[in-house]
N, C-alpha and C positions, 0 to 999 in steps of 0.2 A: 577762212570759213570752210569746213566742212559741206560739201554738196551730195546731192543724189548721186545715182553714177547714170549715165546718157546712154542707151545702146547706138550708138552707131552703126553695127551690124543691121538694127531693124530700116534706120535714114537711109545707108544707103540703097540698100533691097527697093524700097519702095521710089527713089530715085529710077531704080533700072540698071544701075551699076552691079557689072560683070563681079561677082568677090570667089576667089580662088582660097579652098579650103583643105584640112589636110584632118581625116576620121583621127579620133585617136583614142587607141584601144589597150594599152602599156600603162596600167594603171600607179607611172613614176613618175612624184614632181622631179625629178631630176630631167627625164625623158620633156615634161611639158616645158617646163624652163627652156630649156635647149633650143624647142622647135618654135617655141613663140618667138623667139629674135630670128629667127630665118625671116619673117616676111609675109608669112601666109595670112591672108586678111579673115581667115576666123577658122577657130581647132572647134573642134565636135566632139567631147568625151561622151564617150558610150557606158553605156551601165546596163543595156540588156543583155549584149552577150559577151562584154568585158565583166572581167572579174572583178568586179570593184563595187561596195554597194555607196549610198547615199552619202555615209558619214567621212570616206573613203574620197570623196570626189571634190571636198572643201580646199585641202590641200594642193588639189591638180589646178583648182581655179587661181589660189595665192600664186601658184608660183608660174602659172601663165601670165600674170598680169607685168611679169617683167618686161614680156616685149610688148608689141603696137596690134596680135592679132584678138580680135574679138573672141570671147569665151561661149559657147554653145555646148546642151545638155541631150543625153538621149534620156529617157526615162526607161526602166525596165520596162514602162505600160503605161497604157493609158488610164493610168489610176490616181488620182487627186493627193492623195497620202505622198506619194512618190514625188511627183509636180512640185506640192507643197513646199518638199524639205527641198527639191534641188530649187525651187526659188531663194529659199531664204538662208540657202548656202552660199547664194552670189550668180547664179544663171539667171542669165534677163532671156535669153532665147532658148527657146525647148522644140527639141524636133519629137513629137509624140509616135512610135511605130504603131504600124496595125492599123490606122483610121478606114475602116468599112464605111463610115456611112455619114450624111450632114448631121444626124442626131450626135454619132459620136464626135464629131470634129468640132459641137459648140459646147459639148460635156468637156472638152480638153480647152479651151477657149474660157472657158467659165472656173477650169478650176485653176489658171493663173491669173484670174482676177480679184480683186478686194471687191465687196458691196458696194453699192449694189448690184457691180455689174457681172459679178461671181460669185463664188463661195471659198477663194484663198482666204485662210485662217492668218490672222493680224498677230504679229508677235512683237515686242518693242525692240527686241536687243539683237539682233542678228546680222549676220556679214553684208545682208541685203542691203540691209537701210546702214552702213556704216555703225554697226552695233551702237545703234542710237542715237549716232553723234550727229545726222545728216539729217536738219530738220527738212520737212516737206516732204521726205519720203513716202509717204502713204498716201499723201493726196497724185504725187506725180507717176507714183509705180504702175498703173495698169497702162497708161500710157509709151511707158517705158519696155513694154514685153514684149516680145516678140514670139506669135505661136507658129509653128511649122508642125504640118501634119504628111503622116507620111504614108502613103497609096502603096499598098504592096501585093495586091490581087488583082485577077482578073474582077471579080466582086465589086472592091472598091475603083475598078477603072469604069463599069457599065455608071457607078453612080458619079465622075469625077467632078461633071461640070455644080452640082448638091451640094457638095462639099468644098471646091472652091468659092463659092458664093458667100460662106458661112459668115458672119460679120467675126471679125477677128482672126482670121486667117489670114498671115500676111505670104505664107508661101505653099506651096507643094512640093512634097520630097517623093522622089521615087527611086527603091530598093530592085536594084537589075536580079541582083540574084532572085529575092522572093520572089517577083514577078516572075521569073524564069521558070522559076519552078509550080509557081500558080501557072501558068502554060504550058505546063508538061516537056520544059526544059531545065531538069535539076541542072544545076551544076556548068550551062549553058550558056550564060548571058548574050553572047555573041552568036545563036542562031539568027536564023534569018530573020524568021518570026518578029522574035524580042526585038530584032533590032529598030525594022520595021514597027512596031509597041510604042518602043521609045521616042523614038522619031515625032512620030503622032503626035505622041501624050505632050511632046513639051508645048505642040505648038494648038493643042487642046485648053493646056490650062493657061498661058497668054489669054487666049480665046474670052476665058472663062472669066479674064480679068484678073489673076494672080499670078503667083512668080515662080516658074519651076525649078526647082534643082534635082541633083543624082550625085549618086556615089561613085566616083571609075576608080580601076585600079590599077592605071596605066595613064604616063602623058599623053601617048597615043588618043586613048578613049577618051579622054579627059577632053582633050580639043576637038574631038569629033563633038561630042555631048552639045558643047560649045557653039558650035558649028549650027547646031539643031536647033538653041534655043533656048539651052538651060542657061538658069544664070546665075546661078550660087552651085558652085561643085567641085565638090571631095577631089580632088587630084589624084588622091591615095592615100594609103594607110600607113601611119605610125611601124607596125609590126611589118606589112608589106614590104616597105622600105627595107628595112634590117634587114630583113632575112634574104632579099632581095642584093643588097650592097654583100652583104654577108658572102651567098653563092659565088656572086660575080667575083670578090677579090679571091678565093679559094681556087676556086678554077682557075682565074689568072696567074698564080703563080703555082699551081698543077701544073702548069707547062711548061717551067721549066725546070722542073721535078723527073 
């Protein structure tokens, strides 16, 4: 028998369990296939500043599902339309950017939900529900979502304790760089300031009764993060990586050149 599909991703979060995740921005099932059998307990496709749109993202989802890591979406925005399609392309968790405020973070809350308790638009036949075949899908799906909203201002940090409260909010994501740069550190993440930011914020939004995460782009950072209090967090980047391994073996045999 065909079933619903279970987010896991969301069970353990709310457990309290530490899940180590890897962005990913390389808009190739070859590239998601690959990194899903490493072991990373959930990939992140991005869609606001990857190059890849909605119809584009179905594929990265198939072919992640070869390993064991949980599938998570960015949305270009915090726009229902968008939400919409990457639900019923197969994303149970959606990290929404930009959430300023507890109005906006129950407008993203509401629109990955079915009636009554949102306005996600019902479709029968989609990769969601097992294009049809998985009865109960409709009744079990809002239970099954996972909303992540994600804090990228000074702005939306004066309102954070607002917005974690929101009922359906199962976590908080925060963006080192935007915030960096909402503080008047472009390009900085690693001033003193931010660091000091960061620090706070995780153990804010604990506080606040929800589950922080961040994006590092280093193992370094990654277990500091760690260390703070986040507890779903990006390791690093898909594209990072490469070009990262890239440099490294270049150089390495530069020298004996």
């Amino acid at each position: 028998m065909i079933t619903p599909p279970v987010n896991r991703f969301k069970s353990r979060l709310a457990s309290g369990e530490v899940q180590l995740g890897l962005w990913m921005s390389i808009p190739s099932p070859v590239t998601a296939e690959a990194l899903s059998l490493i072991g990373f307990d959930w990939l992140l496709f991005d869609s606001e500043h990857a190059p890849v749109e909605v119809g584009g993202m179905q594929p990265l989802f198939q072919a992640a599902a070869a390993g064991s890591s949980a599938v998570a979406a960015r949305p270009a925005w915090n726009d229902k339309v968008l939400i919409k399609k990457l639900l019923d392309v197969g994303a149970q968790t959606l990290l929404v950017p930009f959430v300023q405020s507890a109005d906006e973070a129950a407008g993203a809350v509401r629109s990955t939900r079915y009636p009554p308790d949102g306005i996600r638009g019902v479709a029968g036949s989609t990769r969601a529900s097992r294009f049809g075949l998985a009865p109960g899908y409709l009744q079990q799906a809002n239970e099954q979502i996972c909303t992540l909203v994600q804090i990228e201002t000074t702005d939306a940090l004066d309102r954070l304790e607002e917005i974690a409260a929101v009922e359906g909010v199962d976590g908080v994501f925060i963006g080192p760089s935007d915030l960096s740069a909402s503080m008047g550190h472009i390009g900085n993440p690693a001033a003193d300031e931010v660091r000091a930011e960061l620090k706070a914020t995780a153990r804010r939004i604990s506080a606040a009764g929800s589950v922080p995460g961040i994006l590092a782009t280093h193992p370094k950072t990654a277990s500091e993060y760690l260390d703070w209090g986040y507890r779903f967090v990006a390791v690093s980047a898909d594209l990072g990586l490469l070009l990262r391994g890239a440099k490294e073996c270049l150089n390495e045999v530069r020298k004996a050149v």
